[in-house]
C-alpha positions in Angstrom: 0.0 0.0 0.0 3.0 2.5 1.0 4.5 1.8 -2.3 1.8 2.4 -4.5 0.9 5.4 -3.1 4.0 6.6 -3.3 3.9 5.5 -6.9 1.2 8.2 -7.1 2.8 10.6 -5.4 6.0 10.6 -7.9 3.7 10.7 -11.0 1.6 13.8 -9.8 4.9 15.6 -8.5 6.0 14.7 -12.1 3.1 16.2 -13.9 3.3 19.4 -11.4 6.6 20.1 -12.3 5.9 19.8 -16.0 3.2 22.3 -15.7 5.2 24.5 -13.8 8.0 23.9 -16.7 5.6 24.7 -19.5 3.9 27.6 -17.5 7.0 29.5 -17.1 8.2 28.2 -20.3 5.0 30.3 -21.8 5.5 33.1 -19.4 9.4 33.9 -20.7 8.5 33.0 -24.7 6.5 36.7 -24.9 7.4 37.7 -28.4 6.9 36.1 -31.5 8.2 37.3 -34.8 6.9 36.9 -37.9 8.9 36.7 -41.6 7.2 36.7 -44.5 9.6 35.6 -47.7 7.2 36.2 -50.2 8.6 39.0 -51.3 11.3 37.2 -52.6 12.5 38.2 -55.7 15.2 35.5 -57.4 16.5 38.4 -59.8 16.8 41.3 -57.5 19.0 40.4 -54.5 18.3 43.6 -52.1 14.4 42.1 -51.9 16.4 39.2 -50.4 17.5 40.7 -47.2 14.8 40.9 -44.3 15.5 43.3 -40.9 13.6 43.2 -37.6 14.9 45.0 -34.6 13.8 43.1 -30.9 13.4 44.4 -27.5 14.3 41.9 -25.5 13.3 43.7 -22.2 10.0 41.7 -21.5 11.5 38.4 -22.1 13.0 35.8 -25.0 11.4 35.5 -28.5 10.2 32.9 -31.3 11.4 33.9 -34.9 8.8 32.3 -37.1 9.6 31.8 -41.0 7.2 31.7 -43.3 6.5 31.4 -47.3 10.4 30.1 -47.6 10.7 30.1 -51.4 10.4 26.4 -52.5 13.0 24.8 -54.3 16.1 27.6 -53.1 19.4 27.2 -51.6 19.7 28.1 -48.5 19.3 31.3 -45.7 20.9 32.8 -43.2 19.5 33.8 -40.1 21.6 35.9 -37.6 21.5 37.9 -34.5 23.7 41.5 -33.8 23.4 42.8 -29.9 26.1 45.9 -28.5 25.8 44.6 -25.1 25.3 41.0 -24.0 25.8 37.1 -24.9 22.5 35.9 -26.8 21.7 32.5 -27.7 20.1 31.3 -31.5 18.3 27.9 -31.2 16.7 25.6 -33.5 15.5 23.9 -30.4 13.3 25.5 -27.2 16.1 23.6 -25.3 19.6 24.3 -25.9 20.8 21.2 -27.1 24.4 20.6 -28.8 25.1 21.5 -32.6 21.3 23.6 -32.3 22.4 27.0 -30.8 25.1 29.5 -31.3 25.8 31.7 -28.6 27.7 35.2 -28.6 27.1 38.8 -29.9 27.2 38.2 -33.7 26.1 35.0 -34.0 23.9 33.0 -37.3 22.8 29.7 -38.1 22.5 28.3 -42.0 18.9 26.7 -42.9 19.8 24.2 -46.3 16.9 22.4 -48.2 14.1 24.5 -47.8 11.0 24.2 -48.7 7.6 26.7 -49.1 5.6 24.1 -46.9 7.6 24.2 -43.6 7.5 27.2 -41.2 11.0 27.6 -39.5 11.5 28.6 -35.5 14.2 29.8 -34.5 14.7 30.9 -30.4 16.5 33.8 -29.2 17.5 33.2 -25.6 19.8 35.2 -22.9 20.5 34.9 -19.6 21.2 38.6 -18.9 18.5 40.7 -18.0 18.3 44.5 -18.5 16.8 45.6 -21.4 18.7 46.0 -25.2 18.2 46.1 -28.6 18.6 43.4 -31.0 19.4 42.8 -35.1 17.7 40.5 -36.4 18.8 39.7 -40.4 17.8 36.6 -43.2 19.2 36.7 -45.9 18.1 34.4 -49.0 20.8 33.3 -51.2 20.5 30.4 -54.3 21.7 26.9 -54.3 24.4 27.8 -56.3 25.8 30.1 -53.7 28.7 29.1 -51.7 27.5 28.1 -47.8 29.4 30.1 -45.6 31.1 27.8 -43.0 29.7 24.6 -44.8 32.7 22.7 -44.3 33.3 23.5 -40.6 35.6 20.6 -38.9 36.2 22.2 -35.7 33.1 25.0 -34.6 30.2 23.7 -32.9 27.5 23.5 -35.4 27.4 21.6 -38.7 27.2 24.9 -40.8 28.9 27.4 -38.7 28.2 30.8 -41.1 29.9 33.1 -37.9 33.0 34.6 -36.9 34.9 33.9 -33.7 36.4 36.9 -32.5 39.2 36.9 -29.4 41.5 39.4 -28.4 43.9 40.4 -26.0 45.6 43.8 -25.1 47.8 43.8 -28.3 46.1 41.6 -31.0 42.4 40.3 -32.4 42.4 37.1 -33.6 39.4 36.4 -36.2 38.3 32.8 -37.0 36.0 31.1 -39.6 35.5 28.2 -41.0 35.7 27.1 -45.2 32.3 27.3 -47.3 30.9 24.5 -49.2 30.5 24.5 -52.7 27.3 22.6 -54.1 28.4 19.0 -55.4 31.8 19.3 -54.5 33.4 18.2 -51.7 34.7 20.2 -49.1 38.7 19.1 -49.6 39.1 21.1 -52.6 38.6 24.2 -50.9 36.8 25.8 -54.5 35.0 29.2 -52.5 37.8 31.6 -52.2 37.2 33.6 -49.1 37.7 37.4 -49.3 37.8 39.6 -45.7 37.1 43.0 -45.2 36.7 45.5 -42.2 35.4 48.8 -41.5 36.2 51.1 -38.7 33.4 52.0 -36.2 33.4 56.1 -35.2 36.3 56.4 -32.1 35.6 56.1 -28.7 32.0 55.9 -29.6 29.5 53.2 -27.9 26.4 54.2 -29.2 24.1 51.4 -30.2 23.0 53.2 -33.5 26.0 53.6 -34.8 27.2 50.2 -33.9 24.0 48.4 -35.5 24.5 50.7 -38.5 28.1 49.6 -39.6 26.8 45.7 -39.2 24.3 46.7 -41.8 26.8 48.2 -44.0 28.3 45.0 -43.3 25.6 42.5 -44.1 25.4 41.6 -47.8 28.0 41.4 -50.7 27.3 44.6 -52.3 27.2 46.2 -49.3 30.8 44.2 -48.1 32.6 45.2 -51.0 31.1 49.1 -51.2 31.8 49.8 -47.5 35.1 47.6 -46.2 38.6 47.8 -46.7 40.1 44.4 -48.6 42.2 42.6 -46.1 45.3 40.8 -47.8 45.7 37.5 -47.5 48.8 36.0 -45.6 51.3 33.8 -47.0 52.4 30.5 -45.4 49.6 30.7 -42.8 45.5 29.8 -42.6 43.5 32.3 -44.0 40.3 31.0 -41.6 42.6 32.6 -39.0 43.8 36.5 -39.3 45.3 38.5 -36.7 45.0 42.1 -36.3 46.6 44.8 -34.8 44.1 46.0 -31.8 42.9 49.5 -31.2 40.8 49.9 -28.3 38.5 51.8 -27.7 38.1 52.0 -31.4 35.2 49.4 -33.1 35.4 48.1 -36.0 33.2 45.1 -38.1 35.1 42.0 -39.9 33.1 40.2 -42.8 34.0 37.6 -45.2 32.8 36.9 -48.9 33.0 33.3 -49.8 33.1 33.2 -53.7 33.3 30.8 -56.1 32.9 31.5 -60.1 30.4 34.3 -60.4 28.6 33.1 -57.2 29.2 34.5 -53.6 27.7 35.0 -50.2 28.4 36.8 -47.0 29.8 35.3 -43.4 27.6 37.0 -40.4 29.8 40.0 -39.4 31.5 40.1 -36.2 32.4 43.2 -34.3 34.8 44.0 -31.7 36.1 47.5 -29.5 38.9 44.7 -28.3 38.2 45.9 -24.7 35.6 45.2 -22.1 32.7 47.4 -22.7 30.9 46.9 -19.9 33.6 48.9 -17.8 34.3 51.1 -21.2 35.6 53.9 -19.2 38.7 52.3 -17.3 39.1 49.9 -19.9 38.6 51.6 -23.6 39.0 55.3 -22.9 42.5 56.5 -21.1 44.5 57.3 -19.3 42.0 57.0 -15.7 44.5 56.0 -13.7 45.9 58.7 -11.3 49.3 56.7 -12.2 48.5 57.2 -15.5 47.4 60.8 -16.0 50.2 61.9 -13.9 52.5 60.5 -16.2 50.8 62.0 -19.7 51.1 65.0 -17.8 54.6 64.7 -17.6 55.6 63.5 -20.9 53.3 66.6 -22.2 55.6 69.4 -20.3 58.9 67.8 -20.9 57.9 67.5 -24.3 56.8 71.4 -24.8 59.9 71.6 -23.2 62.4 69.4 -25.5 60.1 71.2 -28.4 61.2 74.9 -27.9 63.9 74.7 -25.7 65.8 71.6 -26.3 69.0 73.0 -28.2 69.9 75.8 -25.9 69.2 73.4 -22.4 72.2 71.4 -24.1 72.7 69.2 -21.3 69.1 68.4 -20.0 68.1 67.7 -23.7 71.0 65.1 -23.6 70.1 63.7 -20.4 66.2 63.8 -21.9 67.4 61.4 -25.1 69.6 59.2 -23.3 66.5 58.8 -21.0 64.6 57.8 -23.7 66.6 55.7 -26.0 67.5 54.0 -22.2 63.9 53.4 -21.3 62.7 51.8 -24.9 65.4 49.7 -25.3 65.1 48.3 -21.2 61.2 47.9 -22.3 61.5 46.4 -25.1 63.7 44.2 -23.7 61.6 43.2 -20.6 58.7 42.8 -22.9 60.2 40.4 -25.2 61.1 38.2 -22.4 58.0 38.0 -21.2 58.3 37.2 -18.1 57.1 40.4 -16.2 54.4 42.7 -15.3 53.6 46.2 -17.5 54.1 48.0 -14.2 57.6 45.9 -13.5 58.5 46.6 -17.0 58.0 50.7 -16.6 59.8 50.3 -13.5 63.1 48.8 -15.0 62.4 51.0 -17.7 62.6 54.1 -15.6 65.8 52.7 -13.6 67.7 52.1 -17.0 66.4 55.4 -18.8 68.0 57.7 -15.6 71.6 55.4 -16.2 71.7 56.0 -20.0 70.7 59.3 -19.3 73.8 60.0 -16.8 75.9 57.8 -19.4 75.0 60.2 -21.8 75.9 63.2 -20.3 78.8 62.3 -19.1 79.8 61.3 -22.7 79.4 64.8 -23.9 81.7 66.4 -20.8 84.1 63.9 -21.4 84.5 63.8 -25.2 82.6 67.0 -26.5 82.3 65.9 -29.6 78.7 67.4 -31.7 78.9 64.6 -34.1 78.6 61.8 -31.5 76.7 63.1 -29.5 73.9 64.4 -32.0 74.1 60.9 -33.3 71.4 59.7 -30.9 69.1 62.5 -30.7 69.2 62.5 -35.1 68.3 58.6 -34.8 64.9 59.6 -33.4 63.8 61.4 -36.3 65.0 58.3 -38.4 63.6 55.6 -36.1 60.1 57.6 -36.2 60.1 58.6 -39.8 60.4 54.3 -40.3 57.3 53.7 -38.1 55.5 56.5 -39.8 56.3 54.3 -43.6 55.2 51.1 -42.1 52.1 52.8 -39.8 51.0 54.5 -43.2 50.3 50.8 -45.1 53.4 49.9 -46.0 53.7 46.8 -43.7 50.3 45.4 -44.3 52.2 44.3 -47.8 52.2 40.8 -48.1 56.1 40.7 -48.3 57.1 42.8 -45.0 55.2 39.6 -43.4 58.9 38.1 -43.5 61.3 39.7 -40.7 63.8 40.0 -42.6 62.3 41.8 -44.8 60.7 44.1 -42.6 63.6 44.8 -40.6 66.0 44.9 -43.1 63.5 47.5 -44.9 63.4 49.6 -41.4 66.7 49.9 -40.8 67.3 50.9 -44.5 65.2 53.6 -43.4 66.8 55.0 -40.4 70.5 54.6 -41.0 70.5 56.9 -44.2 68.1 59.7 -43.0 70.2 59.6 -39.9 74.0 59.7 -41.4 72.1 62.3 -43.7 71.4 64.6 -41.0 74.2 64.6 -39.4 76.0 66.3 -42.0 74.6 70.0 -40.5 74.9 69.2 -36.5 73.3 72.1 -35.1 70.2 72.1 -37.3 70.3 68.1 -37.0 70.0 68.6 -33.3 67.0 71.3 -33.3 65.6 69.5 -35.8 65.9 66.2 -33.5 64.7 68.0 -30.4 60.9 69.4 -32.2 60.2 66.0 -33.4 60.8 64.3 -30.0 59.5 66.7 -28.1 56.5 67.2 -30.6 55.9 63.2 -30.5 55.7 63.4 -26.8 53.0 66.0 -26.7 50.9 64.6 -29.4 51.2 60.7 -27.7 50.0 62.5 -24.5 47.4 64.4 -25.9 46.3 61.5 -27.7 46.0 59.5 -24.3 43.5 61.9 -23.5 41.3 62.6 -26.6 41.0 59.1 -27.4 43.1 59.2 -31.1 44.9 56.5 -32.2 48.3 58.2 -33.4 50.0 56.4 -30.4 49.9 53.3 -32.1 52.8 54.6 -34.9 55.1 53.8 -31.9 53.4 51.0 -30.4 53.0 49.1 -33.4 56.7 48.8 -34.1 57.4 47.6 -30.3 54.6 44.9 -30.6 56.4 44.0 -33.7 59.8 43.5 -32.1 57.4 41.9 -29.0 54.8 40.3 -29.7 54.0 36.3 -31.1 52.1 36.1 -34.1 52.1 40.2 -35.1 54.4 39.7 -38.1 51.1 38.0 -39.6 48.8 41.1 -38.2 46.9 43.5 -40.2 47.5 47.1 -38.8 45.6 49.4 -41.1 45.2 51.6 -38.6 42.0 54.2 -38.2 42.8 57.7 -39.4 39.1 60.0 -38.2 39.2 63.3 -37.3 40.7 62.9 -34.1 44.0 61.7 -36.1 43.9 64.1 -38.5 43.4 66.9 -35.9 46.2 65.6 -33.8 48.8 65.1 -37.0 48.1 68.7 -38.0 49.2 69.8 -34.0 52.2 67.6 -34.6 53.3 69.0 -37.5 52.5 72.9 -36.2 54.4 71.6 -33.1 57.3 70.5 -35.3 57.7 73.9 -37.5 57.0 76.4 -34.5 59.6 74.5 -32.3 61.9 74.6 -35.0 61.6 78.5 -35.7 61.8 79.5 -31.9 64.7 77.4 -31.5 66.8 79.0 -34.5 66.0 82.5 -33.5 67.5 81.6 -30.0 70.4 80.7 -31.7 71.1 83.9 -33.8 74.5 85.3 -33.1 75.4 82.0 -30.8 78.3 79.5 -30.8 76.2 76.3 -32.3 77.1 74.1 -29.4 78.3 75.3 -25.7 81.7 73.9 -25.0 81.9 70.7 -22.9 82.7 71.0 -19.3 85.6 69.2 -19.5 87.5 71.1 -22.1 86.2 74.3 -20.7 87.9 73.6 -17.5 91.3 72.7 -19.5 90.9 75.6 -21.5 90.5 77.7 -18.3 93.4 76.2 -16.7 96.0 77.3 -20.0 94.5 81.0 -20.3 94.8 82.2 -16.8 96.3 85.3 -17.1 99.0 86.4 -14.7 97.3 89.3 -13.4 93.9 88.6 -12.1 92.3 91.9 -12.8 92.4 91.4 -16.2 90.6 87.9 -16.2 87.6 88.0 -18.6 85.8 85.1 -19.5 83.7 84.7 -22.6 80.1 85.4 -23.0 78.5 81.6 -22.7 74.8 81.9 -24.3 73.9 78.5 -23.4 72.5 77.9 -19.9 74.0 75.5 -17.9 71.0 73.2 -17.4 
């Protein structure tokens, strides 16, 4: 008797969960959304492209398909959202190889057919309100599937990009497209990838949702993005690119084979964390960090018009300098410490060299050597400039040799050039530096992107994989406005810095030799000791 009724107890506590399941299952499943494909027009490919924007504040949604053109190829269906992970489903439940989940995520639907209404569920786990973009687009059979041929991504068509990233790199991933009739070892769809840059340190939903629909079809691919090359000796399902945060941008990926193509669901990335997009997109908002922009800004105003004729304290300034990159660079390519530790060392070794340095000039006194350094600045920046400007996305400077060897060939001879006028070299040496150092710092703050002409060479010399990354960097108004204040920063500094030297000995005379000097002229009778008028200050 005990056991049957607790036989009847287990089956009615069944069915009361079940209830409760489908209850709430009903309560969450609010919204239902309705496409109608028969407007589909075989011959006119923008009637094949169908938009719906969701709210998912009240709860998840159904996407119900309807009228599917009988007898066609294939469509995509894919999600865009700013702000959260959301799930697509062929299933209610999410069971493997049914969902996709992410922020630009899309499943392929092959073999349709006009009789058969498709569902599709949009899920997420997060709960405050956002906005949603919802696209289907219709292609023919003879269109290549994108991500057909997927071996390694969850689903059996995987039409989506995975995007990672880390502080100096994106990595974008994708998987081959499948040709009707042919199988997927011969690789026949040649894949074609193409970005386009977001507005700067911009996080508005609008914009973002309008540059994936620039994004979203062929036409639209090709009209709006930037062709990517293609890297030799390497994957092209995998790309690396050179990260700018703060700054968006959307990926997208033709697959085409003859006179047939198709689009990959775009993929969009700030390569930061948004949902802190203040401490980690927009800088400096450290106290740490604004302390030191302010620095670097003042010394650099400082180096900028007043370099040349503070002889010593500009010496001290690029032995600093060259000290500190090299120690960085150093500590960075072995990898084995902290950013802050890194700085730190960087800081110790950039006061030696800078010591070393002056004490080269009171020992030796000699212009040549010691303008040497301050005129390999302008050549080491006038190299990133060539390679920051598009050079080294060319599919040959993917070799280190070649991009090295290309560098240098680029530094040595503007620097030996220079040197043949010393004092002008020097000035000259002293506004680009000091001009570089207030726009990096006023870049910090305004959220540009110039920064990166620097950076981008040390992640080169640093970092695994960048030889293979696209930098193409973003040049908006900030940039332009910012290389305009470099430039006025160059010419003015220059200027004020000659007209301090009218009527002046080009370089003051080292300590050293001034003191030998001294010691030979003495004159016998003290009254008459003058000594010369030195224009140079002793700093």
């Amino acid at each position: 008797m005990i056991s049957i009724n607790l036989v009847v107890f287990l089956v009615l506590s069944s069915l009361t969960s079940n209830l409760i399941i489908v209850n709430c299952a009903s309560q969450i499943l609010k919204q239902n959304v309705d496409i109608d494909l028969s407007s589909y027009d075989k011959s006119n490919r923008s009637t094949n492209v169908f938009i719906r924007y969701l709210n998912l504040a009240e709860g998840n949604a159904v996407v119900n398909i309807r009228n599917v053109p009988n007898n066609q190829g294939f469509f995509v269906i894919q999600l865009h959202n700013l702000y959260a992970n959301i799930s697509l489903s062929t299933t209610p439940n999410l069971l493997p190889k049914t969902f996709i989940t992410g922020t630009n995520i899309g499943l392929v639907q092959r073999d349709l057919s006009s009789t058969k209404t498709y569902q599709y569920y949009v899920q997420y786990r997060e709960q405050p309100s956002f906005k949603i973009l919802l696209a289907l687009i219709v292609y023919e059979k003879t269109d290549p599937i994108p991500g057909g041929c997927n071996m390694i991504f969850n689903n059996e068509d995987a039409p989506y990009q995975l995007v990672s990233y880390n502080d100096n790199i994106i990595k974008v991933e994708m998987q081959p497209s499948f040709v009707n009739g042919y199988p997927c070892e011969l690789n026949l769809a040649k894949l074609q990838m193409y970005q386009m840059y977001l507005y700067e340190r911009n996080l508005d939903d609008s914009l973002y949702f309008d540059g994936i629909l620039k994004m979203l079809t062929v036409e639209n691919i090709r009209a709006n993005g930037r062709l990517i090359p293609e890297p030799i000796g390497h994957p092209i399902v995998r790309r690396f690119f050179s990260a700018y945060p703060g700054t968006g941008r959307v990926y997208a990926v033709v697959a085409t084979y003859k006179n047939y193509s198709s689009a990959y669901v775009p993929a969009a990335t700030y390569a930061c964390d948004i949902s802190n997009w203040d401490e980690n997109c927009v800088g400096p908002v450290t106290v740490g960090w604004k302390i030191l922009c302010a620095i670097i800004l003042f010394m650099g105003l400082f180096t900028c018009y007043f370099g040349h004729r503070f002889f010593k304290t500009q010496m001290f300034i690029f032995g600093f300098v060259f000290g500190g990159f090299i120690s960085y660079v150093s500590a960075s390519v072995a990898d084995t410490l902290s950013v802050g530790e890194s700085l730190g060392i960087s800081l110790i070794f950039g006061f030696i060299y800078g010591a070393v340095w002056i004490v080269f000039w009171w020992r030796f006194g000699s212009p040549i050597l010691s303008v040497f350094l301050p005129v390999a600045f302008i050549g080491y920046i006038a190299s990133c400039i060539v390679f920051y400007a598009g050079v080294g996305d060319f599919q040959i400077f993917q070799s280190d040799i070649n991009y090295w060897g290309i560098f240098f060939s680029i530094l040595i001879p503007i620097t030996v050039l220079l040197l043949i006028a010393t004092m002008l070299a020097n000035i000259l040496a002293c506004s680009v530096l000091g001009a570089t150092a207030v726009t990096v710092a006023v870049d910090h703050y305004v959220g540009g992107n110039l920064h990166y002409i620097i950076l981008n060479n040390i992640r080169r010399a640093t970092v695994a994989h960048f030889n293979l990354a696209v930098t193409d960097p973003p040049f908006q108004y900030r940039d332009i406005v910012l290389t305009v204040l470099w430039l006025l920063l160059i010419l003015t500094g220059v200027y004020a810095q000659l007209r301090q030297q009218r009527g002046k000995p080009p370089f003051p005379p080292p300590t050293l030799s001034s003191l030998r000097n001294n010691t030979e002229r003495t004159p016998l009778l003290s009254g008459s000791n003058r000594s010369p008028n030195n224009s140079y200050s002793n700093a």
